[in-house]
C-alpha positions as CSV (number, residue, x, y, z in Angstrom):
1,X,-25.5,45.1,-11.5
2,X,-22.4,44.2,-13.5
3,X,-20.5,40.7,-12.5
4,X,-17.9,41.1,-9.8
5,X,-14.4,41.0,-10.4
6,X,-13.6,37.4,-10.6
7,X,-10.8,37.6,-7.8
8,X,-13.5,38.9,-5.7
9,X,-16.3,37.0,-5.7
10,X,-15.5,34.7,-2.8
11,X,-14.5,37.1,-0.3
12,X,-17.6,39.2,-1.1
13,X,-19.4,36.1,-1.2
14,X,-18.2,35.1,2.5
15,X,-18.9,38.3,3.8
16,X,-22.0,38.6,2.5
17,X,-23.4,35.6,4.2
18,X,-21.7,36.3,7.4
19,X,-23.7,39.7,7.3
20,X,-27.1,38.0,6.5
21,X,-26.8,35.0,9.2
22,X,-25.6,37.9,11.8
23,X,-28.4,40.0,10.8
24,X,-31.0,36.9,11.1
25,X,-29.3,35.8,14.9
26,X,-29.8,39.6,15.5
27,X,-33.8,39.4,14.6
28,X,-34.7,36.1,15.9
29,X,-33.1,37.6,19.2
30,X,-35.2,40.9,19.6
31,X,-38.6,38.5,18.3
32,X,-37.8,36.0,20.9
33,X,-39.9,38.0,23.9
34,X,-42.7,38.1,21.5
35,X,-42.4,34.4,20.5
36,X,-42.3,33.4,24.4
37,X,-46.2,35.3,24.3
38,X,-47.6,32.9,22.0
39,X,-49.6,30.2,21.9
40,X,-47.5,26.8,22.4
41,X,-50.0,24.4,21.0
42,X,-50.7,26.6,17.7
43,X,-46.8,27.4,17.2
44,X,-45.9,23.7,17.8
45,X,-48.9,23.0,15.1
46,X,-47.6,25.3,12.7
47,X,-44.3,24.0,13.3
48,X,-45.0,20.5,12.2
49,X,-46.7,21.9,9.1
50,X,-44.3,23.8,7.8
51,X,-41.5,21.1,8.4
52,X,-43.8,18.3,6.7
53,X,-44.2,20.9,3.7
54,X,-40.3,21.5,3.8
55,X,-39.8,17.7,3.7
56,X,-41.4,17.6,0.1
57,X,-39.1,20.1,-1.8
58,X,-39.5,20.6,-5.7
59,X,-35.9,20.9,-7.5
60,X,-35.6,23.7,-9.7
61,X,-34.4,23.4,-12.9
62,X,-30.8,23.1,-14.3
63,X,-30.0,22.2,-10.3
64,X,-29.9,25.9,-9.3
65,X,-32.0,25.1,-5.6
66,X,-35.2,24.0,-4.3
67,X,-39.1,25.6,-3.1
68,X,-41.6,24.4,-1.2
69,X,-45.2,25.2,-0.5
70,X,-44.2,25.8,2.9
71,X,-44.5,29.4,2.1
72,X,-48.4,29.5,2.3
73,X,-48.1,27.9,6.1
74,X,-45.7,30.6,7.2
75,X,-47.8,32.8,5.7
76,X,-50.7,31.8,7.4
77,X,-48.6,32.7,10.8
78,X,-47.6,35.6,9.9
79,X,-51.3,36.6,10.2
80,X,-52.7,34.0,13.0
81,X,-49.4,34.1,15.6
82,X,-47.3,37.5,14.2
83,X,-44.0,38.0,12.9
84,X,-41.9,36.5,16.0
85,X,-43.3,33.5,15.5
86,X,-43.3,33.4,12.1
87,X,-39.5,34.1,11.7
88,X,-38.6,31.5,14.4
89,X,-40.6,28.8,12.5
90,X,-38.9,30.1,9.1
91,X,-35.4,29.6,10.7
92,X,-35.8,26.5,12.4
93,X,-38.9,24.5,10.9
94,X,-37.5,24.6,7.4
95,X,-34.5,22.6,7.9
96,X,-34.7,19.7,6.0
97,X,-33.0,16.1,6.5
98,X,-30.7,16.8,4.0
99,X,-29.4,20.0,5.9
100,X,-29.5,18.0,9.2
101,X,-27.8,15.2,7.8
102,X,-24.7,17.3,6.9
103,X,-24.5,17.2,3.2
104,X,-25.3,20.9,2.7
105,X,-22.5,23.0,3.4
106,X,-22.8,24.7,7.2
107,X,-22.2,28.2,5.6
108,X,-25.5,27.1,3.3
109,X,-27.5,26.0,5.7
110,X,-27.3,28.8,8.3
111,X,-27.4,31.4,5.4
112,X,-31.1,29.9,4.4
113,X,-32.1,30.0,8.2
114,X,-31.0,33.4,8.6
115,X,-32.6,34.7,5.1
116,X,-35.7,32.8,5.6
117,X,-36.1,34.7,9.1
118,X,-35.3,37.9,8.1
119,X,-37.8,37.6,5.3
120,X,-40.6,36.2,7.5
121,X,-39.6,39.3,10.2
122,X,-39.5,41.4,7.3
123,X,-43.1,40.3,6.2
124,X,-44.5,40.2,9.1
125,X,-43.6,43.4,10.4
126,X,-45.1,44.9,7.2
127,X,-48.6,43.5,8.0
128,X,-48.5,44.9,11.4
129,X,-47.1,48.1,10.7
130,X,-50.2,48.7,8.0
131,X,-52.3,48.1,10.2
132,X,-52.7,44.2,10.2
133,X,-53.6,42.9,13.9
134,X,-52.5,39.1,14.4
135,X,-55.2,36.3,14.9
136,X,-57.9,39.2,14.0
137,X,-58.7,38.8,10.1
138,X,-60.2,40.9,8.2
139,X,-59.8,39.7,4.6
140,X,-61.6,43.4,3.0
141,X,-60.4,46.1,5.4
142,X,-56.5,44.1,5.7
143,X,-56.3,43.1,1.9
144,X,-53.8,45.8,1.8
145,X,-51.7,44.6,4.5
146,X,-52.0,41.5,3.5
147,X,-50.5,41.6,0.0
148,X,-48.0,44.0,1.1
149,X,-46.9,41.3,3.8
150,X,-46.8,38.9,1.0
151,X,-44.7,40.9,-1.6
152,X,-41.9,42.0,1.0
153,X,-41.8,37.8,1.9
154,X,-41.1,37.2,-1.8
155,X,-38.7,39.8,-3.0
156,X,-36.6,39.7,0.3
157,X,-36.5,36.0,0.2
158,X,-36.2,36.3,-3.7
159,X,-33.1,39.5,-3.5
160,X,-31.2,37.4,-0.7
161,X,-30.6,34.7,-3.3
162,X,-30.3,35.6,-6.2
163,X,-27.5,38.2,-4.6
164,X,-25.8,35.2,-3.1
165,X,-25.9,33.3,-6.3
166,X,-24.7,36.4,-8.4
167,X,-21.2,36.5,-5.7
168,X,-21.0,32.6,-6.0
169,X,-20.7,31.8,-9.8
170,X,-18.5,33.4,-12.8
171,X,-20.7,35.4,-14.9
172,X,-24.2,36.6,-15.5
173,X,-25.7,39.7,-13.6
174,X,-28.2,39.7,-10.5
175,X,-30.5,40.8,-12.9
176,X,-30.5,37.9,-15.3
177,X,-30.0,35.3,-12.7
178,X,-33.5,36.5,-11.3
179,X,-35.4,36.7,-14.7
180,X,-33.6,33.3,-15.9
181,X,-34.2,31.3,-12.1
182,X,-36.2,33.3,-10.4
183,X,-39.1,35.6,-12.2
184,X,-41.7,32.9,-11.7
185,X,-41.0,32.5,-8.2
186,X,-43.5,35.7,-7.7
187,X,-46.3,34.8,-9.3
188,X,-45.7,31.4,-7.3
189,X,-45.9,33.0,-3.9
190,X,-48.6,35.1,-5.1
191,X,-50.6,31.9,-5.9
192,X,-50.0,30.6,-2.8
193,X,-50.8,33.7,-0.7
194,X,-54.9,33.1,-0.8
195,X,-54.4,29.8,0.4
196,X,-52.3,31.3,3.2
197,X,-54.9,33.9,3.9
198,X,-57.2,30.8,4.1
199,X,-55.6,28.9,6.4
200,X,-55.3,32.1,8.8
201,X,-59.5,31.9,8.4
202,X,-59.8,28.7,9.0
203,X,-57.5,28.6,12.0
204,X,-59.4,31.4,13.5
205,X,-63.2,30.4,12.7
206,X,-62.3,26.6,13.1
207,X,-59.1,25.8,14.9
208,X,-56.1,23.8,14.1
209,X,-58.1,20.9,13.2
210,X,-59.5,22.6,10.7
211,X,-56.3,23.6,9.1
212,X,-54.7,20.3,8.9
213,X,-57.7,19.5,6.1
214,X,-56.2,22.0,4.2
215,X,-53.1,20.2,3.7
216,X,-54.7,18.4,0.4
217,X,-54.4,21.7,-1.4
218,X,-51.5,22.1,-0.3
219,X,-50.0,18.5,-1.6
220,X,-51.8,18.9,-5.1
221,X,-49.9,22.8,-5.4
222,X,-47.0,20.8,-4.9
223,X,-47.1,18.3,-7.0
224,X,-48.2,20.9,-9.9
225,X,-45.1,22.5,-9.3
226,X,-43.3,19.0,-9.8
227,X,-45.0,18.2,-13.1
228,X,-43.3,21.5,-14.4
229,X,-39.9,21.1,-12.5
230,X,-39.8,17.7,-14.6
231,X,-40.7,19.0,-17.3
232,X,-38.2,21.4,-17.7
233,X,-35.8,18.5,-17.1
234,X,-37.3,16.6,-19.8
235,X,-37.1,19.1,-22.2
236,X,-32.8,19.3,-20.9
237,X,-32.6,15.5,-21.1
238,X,-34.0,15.6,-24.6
239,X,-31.1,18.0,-25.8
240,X,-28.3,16.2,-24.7
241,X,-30.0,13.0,-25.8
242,X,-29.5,14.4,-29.3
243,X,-26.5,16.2,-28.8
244,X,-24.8,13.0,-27.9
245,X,-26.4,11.5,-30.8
246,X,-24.7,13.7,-33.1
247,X,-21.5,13.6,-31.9
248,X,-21.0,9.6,-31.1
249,X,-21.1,9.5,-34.8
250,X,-18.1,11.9,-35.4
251,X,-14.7,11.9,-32.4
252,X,-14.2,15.0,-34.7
253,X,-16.9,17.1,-33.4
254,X,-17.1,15.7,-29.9
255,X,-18.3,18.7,-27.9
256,X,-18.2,21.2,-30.9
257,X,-22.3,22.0,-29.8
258,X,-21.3,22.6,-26.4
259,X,-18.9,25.0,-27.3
260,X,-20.7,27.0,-29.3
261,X,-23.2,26.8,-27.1
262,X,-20.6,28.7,-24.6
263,X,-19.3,30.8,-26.8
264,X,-23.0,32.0,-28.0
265,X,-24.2,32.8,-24.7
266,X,-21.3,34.5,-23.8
267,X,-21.6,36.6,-26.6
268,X,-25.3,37.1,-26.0
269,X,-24.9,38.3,-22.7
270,X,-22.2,41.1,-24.0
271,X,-25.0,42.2,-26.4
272,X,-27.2,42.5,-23.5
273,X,-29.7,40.3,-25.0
274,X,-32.4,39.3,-22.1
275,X,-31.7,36.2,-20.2
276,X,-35.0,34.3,-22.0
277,X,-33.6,35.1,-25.5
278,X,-30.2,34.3,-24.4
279,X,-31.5,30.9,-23.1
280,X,-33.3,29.7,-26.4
281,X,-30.3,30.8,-27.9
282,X,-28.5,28.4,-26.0
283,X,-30.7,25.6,-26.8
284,X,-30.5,26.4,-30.5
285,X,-26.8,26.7,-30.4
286,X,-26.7,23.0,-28.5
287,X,-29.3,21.6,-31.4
288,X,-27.5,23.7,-34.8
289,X,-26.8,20.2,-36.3
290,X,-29.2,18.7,-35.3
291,X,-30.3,17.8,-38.7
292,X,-27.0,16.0,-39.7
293,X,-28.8,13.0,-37.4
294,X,-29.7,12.5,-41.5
295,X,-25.6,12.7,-43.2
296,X,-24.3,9.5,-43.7
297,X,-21.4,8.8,-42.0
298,X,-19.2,8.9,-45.1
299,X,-20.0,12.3,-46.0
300,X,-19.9,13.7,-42.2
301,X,-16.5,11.7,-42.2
302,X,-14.8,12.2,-45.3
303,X,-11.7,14.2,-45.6
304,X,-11.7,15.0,-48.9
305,X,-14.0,17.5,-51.1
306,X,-17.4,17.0,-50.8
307,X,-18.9,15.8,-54.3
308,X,-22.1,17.9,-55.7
309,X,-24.3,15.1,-55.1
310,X,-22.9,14.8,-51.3
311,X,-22.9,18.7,-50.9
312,X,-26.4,18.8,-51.9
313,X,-27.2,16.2,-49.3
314,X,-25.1,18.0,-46.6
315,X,-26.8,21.3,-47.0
316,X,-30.2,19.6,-46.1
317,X,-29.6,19.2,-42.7
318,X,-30.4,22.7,-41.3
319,X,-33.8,22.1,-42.6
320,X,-34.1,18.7,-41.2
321,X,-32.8,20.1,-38.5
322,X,-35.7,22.4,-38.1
323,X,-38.2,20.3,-39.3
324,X,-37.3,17.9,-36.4
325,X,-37.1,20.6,-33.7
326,X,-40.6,22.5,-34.4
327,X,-42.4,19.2,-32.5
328,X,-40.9,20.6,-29.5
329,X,-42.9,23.1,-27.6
330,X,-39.8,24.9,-26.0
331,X,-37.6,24.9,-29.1
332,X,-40.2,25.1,-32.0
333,X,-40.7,29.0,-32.0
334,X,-36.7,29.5,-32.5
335,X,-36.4,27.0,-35.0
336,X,-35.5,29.8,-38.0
337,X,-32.6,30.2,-35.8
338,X,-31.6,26.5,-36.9
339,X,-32.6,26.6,-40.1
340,X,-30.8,29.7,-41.0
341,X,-27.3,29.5,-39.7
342,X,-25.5,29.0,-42.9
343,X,-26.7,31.8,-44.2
344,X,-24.0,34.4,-45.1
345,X,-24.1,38.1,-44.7
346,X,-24.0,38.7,-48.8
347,X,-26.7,36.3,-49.3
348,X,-24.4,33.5,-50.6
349,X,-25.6,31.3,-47.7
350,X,-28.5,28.6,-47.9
351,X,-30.7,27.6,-47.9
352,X,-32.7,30.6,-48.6
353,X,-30.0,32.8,-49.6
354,X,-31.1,35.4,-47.1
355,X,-28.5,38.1,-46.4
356,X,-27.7,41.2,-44.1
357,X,-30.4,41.5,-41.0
358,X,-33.2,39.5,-42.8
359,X,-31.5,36.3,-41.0
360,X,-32.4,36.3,-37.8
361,X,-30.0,37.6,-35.0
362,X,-29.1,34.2,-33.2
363,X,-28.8,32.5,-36.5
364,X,-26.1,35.1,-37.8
365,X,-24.6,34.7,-33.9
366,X,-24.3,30.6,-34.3
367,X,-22.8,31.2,-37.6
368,X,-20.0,33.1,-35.8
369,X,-19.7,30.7,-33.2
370,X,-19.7,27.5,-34.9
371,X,-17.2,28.8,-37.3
372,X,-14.7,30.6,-34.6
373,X,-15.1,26.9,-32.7
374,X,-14.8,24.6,-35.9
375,X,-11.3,26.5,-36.7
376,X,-9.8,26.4,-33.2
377,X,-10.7,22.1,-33.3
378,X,-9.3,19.2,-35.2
379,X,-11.0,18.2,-38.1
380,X,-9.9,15.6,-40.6
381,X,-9.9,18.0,-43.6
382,X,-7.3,20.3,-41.5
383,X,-3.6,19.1,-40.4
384,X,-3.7,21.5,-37.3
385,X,-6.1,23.7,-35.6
386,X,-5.9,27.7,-35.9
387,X,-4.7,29.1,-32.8
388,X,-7.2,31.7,-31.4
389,X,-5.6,34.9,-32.3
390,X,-5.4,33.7,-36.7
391,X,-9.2,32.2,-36.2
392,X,-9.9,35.8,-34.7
393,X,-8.6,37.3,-37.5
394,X,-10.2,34.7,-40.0
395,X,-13.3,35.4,-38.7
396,X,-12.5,39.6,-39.5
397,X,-11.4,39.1,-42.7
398,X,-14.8,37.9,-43.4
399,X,-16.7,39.9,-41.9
400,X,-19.1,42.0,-44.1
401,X,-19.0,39.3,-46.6
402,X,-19.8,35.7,-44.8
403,X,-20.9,37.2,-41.3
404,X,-22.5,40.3,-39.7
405,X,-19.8,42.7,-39.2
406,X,-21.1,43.8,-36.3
407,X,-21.6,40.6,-34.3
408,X,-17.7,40.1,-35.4
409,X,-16.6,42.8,-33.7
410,X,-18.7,42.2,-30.1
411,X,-17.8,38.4,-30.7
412,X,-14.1,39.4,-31.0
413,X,-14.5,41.5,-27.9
414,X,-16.1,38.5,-26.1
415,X,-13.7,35.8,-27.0
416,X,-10.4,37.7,-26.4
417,X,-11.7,38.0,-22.2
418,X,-12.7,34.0,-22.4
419,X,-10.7,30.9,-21.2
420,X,-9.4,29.3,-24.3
421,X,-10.5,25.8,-23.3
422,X,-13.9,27.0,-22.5
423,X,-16.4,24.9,-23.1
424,X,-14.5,22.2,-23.4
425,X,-15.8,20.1,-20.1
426,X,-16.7,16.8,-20.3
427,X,-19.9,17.4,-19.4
428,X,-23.2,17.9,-22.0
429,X,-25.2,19.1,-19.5
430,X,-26.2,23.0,-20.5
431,X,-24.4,25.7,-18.6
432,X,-26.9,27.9,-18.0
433,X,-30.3,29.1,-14.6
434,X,-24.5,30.7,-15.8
435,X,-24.4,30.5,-20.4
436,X,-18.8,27.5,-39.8
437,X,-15.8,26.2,-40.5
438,X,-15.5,29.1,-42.1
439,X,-16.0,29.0,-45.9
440,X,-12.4,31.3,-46.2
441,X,-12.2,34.4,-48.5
442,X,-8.6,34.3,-50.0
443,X,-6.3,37.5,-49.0
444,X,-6.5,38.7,-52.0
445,X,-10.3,39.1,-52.2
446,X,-10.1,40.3,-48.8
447,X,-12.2,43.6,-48.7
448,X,-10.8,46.9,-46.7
449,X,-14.3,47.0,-44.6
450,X,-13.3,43.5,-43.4
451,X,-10.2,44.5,-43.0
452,X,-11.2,47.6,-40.8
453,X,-13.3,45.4,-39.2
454,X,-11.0,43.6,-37.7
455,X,-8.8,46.5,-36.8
456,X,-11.9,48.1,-34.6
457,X,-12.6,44.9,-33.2
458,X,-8.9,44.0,-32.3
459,X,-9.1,47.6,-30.5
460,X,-11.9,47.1,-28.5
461,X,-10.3,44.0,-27.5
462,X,-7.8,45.4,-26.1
463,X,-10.1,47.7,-23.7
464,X,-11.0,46.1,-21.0
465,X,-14.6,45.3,-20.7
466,X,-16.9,45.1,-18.9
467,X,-34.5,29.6,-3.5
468,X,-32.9,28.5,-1.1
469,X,-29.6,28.5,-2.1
470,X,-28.2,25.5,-3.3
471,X,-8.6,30.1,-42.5
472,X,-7.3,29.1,-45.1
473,X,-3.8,27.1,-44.3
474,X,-3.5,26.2,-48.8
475,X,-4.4,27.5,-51.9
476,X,-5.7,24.1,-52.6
477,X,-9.7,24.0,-52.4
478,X,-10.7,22.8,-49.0
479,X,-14.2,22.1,-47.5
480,X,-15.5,23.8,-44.1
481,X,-17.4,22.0,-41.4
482,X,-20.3,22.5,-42.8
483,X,-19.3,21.5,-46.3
484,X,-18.9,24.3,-47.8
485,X,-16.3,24.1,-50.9
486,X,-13.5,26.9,-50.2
């Protein structure tokens, strides 16, 4: 599923939860003769658990929603009281004080009432239909109906989302906005499902006193999924710590990671590259120069030539860079990404003059970026910035020499349909759960597959393309942003 039109996306957006909250008023109506059958006691009971549970949400990472554990209590009514009243308590027993204090959005609020019913209905209409009989369980001849019940909860509560998220935001595809925010989520409910099963056991060899003691397990599956949630925003904390490190040293370069962070992922995502790889890529793009934490600020600053003994210093910092970053779990395994993105396409890069496709794909991809952004900035060595169209063409002209020809030409595409202040938010936090100066060939040394290059790649750029829900301006030699004598 591609992204929608971007003059679109509201109106389908609006529509689309109107449709879901009318469809959910249209369920809880038709269950409500079979909810009025039940047990008031046991539905009050498994009321209060499920709004207790609800009360202890986990934040996802990068801010893109919440889950509970209240999943494995409605799960557990689903087999003890049947689908009525399991929809009813998913519409009503989730709301949280948040939602009832009014700082969620109304559309919001009655959109995760409505999709939290339909996928509680949905499940429990599953369990029956296979055979499942409410309050009687039979864990070896219903296993059958029981994981089926728990599979249509997850991926109806799962689609319902992540479609609403895919009509909300600019850019991404339902498909990577599940893998990115959403794949774990299955396994998640699929953990919790046995605990829901024994609840259901409990309740019916036991009673509801029982089933309050299982509430411990319940806490401790919570705060597990804390642990990771804050993990994850650790491991985000710890990249813009050093991403503002970098750049409080140098006004110059003030958001230069975060744009070619952007303009990375967006070319990532025109390659098609999976939403995991496109992620690290991200990460790597943000932490590039990293290593410069080690430049002393007369070098980083200077606007004149580097001298040898400065260059040489200079061109350590990709190394540093990785040898810093490979202590970190989450970014140690992409660290050849850092440490090769001066490379150059002819092998004239360091620092292990690799060439062609022996450097790695997301290193050659930086390269791009962080040149394309470096010559569209200020920099102290360069009385103006290149507009984007002459960067464009910069970057074609030396393609098949300092870059990957290929990547040129889809990073053209890409950047020709983009905002040309994108990236440039005042913000470090990382854009995705959404997501070098160039070392210049003189024209005469520029080389016809460059220059055809840039001819196929201008072309193509001129076709157009395709939870709950919370250059050189002088002859004169020059230096690039990464050093680089010109």
């Amino acid at each position: 599923m591609a992204s929608p039109p971007q003059d679109q996306p509201k109106h389908l957006a609006t529509a689309y939860v109107a449709l879901i909250v009318t469809l959910g008023l249209i369920v809880l109506y038709r269950l409500l003769p079979e909810l009025l059958l039940c047990d008031l006691a046991a539905v009050l009971s498994f009321a209060l658990m499920v709004f207790v549970s609800e009360a202890m949400p986990v934040e996802l990472p990068r801010g893109r929603g919440t889950v509970s554990v209240s999943y494995a209590v409605l799960y557990a009514c689903i087999l003890v009281l049947g689908p009525a009243a399991a929809a009813w308590l998913a519409a009503l027993a989730t709301l949280r004080l948040i939602e009832l204090s009014g700082r969620i959005p109304l559309k919001a609020t009655l959109f995760n009432r409505a999709q939290l019913a339909l996928s509680a209905a949905a499940a429990g209409l599953t369990y029956v239909e296979l055979g499942g009989v409410p309050g009687q369980i039979d864990v070896f001849s219903g296993f059958g109906a029981m994981l089926a019940a728990s599979l249509v909860f997850s991926l109806v509560n799962i689609a319902m989302v992540v479609v609403v998220m895919y009509l909300t935001q600019r850019g991404g595809s339902f498909w990577g906005i599940f893998i990115k925010d959403f794949r774990w989520m299955l396994p998640h409910y699929l953990a919790l499902t046995p605990l829901g099963i024994l609840v259901g056991i409990v309740e019916y060899e036991v009673g509801l006193a029982g089933v309050f003691l299982l509430f411990v397990p319940l806490v401790i599956a919570r705060y597990s999924l804390q642990l990771y949630s804050q993990m994850r925003r650790a491991y985000l904390a710890t990249i813009q710590a050093m991403v503002a490190a970098i750049e409080a040293r140098d006004p110059y370069t003030a958001g230069h990671s975060r744009r070619v962070a952007a303009f990375t992922v967006a070319t990532a995502r025109e390659l098609r590259l999976s939403e995991d790889q496109t992620e690290r890529l991200e990460y790597a793009a943000w932490l590039h120069d990293v290593g410069k934490l080690s430049v002393p600020d007369q070098i980083l600053q200077k606007k004149g030539a580097l001298t040898a003994g400065e260059w040489e210093q200079m061109k350590m910092h990709p190394q540093i860079g990785a040898n810093i970053l490979k202590q970190i779990r989450l970014l140690g395994r992409d660290v050849d990404v850092i440490l090769h993105h001066h490379e150059r396409w002819n092998g004239d890069g360091y620092p292990d003059y690799m060439k062609e496709k022996d450097i790695p794909l997301g290193a050659r991809l930086i390269a791009i970026a962080d040149a394309y952004e470096a010559m569209t900035s200020v920099r102290p060595y360069r009385a103006r910035p290149l507009t984007r169209d002459e960067a464009l063409a910069e970057l074609a002209r030396c393609a098949g020499t300092q870059f990957d020809p290929d990547l040129v030409r889809v990073f053209i595409r890409t950047v020709s349909t983009l905002p040309e202040d994108l990236g440039r938010e005042d913000s470090l936090t990382p854009v995705l759960p959404f997501r070098p100066a160039v070392a210049a060939v003189s024209r005469d040394k520029a080389e016809p597959a460059a220059e055809s290059a840039y001819r196929e790649a201008a072309a193509a750029a001129e076709s157009p393309g395709q939870p709950q829900w919370r250059v050189a301006e002088s002859t004169e030699p020059r230096r690039s942003e990464s050093g680089e004598k010109e």
